[in-house]
MINUBA-293399 format. One record per residue: residue number from 1; residue in one letter; x, y, z of N, C-alpha, C in turn. Coordinates in nm, 4 decimals. Example, Ala and Ser with C-alpha at 12.3 -4.5 7.8 and 13.67 -1.06 7.14 Angstrom:
> k,r,n_east,n_north,n_up,ca_east,ca_north,ca_up,c_east,c_north,c_up
> 1,a,1.3190,-0.5690,0.7800,1.2300,-0.4500,0.7800,1.3200,-0.3300,0.7800
> 2,s,1.2850,-0.2250,0.7080,1.3670,-0.1060,0.7140,1.2900,0.0030,0.7870
# end
This chain:
> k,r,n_east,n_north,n_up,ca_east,ca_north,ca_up,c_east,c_north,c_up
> 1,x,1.6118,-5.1589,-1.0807,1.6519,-5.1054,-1.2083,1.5935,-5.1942,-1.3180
> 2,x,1.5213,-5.1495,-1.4020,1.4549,-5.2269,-1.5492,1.5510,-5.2458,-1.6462
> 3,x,1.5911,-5.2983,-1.7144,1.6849,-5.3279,-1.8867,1.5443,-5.3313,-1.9610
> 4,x,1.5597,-5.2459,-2.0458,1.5023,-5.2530,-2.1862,1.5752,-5.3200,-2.2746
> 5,x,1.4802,-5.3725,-2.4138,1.5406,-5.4025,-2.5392,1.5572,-5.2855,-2.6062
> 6,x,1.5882,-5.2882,-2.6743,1.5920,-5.1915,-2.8363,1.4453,-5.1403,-2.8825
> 7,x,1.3591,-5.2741,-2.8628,1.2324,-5.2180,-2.8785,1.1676,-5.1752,-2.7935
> 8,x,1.1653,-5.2030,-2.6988,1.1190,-5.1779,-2.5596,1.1156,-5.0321,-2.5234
> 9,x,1.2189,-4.9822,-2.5829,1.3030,-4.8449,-2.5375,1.2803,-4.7604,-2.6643
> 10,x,1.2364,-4.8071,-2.7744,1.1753,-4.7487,-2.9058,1.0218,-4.7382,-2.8746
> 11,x,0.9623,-4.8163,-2.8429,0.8093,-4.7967,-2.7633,0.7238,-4.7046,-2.6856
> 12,x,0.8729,-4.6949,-2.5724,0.8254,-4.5926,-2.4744,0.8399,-4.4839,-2.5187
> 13,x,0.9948,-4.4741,-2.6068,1.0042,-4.3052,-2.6078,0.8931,-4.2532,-2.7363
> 14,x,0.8593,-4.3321,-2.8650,0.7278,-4.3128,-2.9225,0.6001,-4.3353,-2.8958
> 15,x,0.5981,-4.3584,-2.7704,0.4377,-4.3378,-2.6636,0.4352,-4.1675,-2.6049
> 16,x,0.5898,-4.1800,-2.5648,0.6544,-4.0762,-2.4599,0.6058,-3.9641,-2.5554
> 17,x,0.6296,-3.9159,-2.7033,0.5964,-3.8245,-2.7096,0.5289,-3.7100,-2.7139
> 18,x,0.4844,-3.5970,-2.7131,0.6482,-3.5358,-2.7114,0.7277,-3.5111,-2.6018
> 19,x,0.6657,-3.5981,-2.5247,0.7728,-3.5375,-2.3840,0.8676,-3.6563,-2.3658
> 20,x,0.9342,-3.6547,-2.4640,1.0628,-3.7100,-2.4137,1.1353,-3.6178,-2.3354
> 21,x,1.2355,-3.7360,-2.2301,1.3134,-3.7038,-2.1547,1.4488,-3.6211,-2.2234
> 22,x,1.4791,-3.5155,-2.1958,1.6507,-3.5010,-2.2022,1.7333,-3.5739,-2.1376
> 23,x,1.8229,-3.6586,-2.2387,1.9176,-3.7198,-2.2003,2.0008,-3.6917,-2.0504
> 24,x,2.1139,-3.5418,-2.0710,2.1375,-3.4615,-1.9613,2.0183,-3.4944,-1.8167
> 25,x,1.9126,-3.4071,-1.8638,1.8357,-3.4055,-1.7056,1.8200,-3.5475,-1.6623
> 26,x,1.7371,-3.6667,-1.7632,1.7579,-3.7685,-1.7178,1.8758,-3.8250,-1.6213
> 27,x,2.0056,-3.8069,-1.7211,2.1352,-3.8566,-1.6013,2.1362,-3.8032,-1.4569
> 28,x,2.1352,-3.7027,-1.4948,2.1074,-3.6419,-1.3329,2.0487,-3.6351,-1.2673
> 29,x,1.8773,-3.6803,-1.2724,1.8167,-3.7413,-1.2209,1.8601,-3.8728,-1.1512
> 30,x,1.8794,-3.9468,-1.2682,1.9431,-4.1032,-1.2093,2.0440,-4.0937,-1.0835
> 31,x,2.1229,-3.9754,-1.1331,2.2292,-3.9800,-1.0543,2.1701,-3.9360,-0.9046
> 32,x,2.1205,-3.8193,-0.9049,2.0104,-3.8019,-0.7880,1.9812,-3.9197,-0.7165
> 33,x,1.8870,-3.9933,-0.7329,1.8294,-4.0757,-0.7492,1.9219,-4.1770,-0.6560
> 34,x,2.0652,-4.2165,-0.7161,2.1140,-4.3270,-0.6248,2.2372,-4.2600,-0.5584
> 35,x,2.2432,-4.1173,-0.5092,2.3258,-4.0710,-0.3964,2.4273,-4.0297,-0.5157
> 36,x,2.4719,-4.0576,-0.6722,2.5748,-3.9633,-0.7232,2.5652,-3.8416,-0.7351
> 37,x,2.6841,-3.7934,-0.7752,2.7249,-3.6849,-0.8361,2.6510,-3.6371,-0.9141
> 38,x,2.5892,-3.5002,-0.9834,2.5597,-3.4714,-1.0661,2.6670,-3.4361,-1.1944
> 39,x,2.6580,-3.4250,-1.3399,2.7562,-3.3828,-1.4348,2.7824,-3.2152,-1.3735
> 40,x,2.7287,-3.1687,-1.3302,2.7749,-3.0203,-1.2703,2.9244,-3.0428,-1.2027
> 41,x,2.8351,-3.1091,-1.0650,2.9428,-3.1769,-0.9774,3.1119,-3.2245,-1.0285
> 42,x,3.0976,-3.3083,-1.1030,3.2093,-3.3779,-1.1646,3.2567,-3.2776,-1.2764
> 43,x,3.2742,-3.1963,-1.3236,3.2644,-3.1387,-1.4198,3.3637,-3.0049,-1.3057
> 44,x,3.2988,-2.9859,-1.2293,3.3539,-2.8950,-1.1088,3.4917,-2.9373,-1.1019
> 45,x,3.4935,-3.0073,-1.0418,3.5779,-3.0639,-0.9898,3.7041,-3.2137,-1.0319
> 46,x,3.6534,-3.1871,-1.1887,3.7646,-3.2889,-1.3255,3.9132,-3.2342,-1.3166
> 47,x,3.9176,-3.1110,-1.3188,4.0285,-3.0686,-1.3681,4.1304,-3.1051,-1.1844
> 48,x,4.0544,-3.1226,-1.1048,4.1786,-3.1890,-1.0029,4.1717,-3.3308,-0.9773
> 49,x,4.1108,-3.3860,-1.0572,4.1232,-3.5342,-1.0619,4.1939,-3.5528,-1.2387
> 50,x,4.3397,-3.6542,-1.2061,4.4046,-3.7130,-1.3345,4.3336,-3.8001,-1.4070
> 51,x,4.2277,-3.8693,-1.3274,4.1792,-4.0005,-1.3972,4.2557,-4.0671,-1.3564
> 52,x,4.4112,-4.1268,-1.3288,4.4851,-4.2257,-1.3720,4.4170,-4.3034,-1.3035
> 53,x,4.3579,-4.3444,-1.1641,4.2925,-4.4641,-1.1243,4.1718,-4.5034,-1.1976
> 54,x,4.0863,-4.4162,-1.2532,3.9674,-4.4837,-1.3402,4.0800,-4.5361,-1.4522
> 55,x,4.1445,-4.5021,-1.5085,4.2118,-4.5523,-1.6602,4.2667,-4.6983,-1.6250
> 56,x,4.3364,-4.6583,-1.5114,4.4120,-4.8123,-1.4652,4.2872,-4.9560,-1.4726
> 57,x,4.1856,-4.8900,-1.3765,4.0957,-4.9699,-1.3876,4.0504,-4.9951,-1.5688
> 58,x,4.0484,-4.9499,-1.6009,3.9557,-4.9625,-1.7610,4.0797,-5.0547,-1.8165
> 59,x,4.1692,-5.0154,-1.7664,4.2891,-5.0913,-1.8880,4.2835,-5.2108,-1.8778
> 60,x,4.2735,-5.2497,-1.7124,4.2487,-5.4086,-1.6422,4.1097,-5.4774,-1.7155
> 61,x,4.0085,-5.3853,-1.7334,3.8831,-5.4566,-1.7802,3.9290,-5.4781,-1.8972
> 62,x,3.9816,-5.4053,-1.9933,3.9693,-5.4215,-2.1375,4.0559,-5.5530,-2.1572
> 63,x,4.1187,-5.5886,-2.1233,4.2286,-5.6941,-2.0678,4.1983,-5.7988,-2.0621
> 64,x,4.0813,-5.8308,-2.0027,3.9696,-5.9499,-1.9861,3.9558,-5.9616,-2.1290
> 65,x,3.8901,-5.8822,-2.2021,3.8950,-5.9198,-2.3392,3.9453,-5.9711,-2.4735
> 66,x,4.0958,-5.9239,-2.4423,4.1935,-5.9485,-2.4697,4.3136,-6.1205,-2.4373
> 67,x,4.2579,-6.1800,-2.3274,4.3012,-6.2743,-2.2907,4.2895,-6.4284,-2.2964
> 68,x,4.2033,-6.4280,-2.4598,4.1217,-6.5224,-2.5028,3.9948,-6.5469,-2.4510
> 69,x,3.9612,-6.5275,-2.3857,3.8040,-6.5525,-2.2896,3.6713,-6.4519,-2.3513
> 70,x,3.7140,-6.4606,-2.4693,3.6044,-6.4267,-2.5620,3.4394,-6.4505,-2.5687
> 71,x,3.4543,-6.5750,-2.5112,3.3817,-6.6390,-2.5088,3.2920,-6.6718,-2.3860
> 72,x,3.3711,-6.6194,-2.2618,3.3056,-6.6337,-2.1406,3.2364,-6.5276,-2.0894
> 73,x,3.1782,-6.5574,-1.9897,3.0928,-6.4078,-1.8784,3.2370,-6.3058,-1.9066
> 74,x,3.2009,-6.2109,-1.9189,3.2711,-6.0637,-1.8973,3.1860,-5.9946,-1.7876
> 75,x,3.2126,-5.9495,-1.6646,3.0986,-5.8608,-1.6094,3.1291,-5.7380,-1.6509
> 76,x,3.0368,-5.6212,-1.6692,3.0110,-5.5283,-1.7568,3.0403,-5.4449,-1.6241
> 77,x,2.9928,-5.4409,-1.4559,3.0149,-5.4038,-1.3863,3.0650,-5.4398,-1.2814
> 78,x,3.1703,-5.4201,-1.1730,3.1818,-5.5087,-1.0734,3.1621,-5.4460,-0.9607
> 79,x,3.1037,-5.4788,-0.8521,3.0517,-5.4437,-0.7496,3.1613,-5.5059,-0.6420
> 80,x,3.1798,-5.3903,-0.5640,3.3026,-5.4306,-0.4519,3.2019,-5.4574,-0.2975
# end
């Protein structure tokens, strides 16, 4: 997986044109790409999922932030 800057990612997509990517197809590509879901998929199948376990989780991350450690590593993702 690459990280772009700001410029980096201003570069390509004004090289890119006009064929920039759609946002949409892009994701779902990506998602393709590493065995997810597509937004079809999830979108299907939202209304029988509550969320409450993604929220629980988010509440715990945001929490980190909140706990003075302002200042330290936050991981942005955590890998189990």
């Amino acid at each position: 997986m690459q990280v772009l800057s700001s410029n980096q990612l201003a570069e390509a997509m004004v090289s890119a044109y006009p064929y920039i990517a759609v946002v949409e197809t892009l994701l779902d590509t990506l998602a393709e790409d590493r065995g997810e879901p597509s937004k079809d998929e999830i979108v299907a199948v939202a209304p029988l999922n509550p969320m409450a376990t993604e929220w629980e989780e988010f509440v715990k991350y945001v929490a980190q932030f909140d706990n003075g450690n302002l200042f330290e590593y936050v991981p942005v993702l955590q890998h189990e």
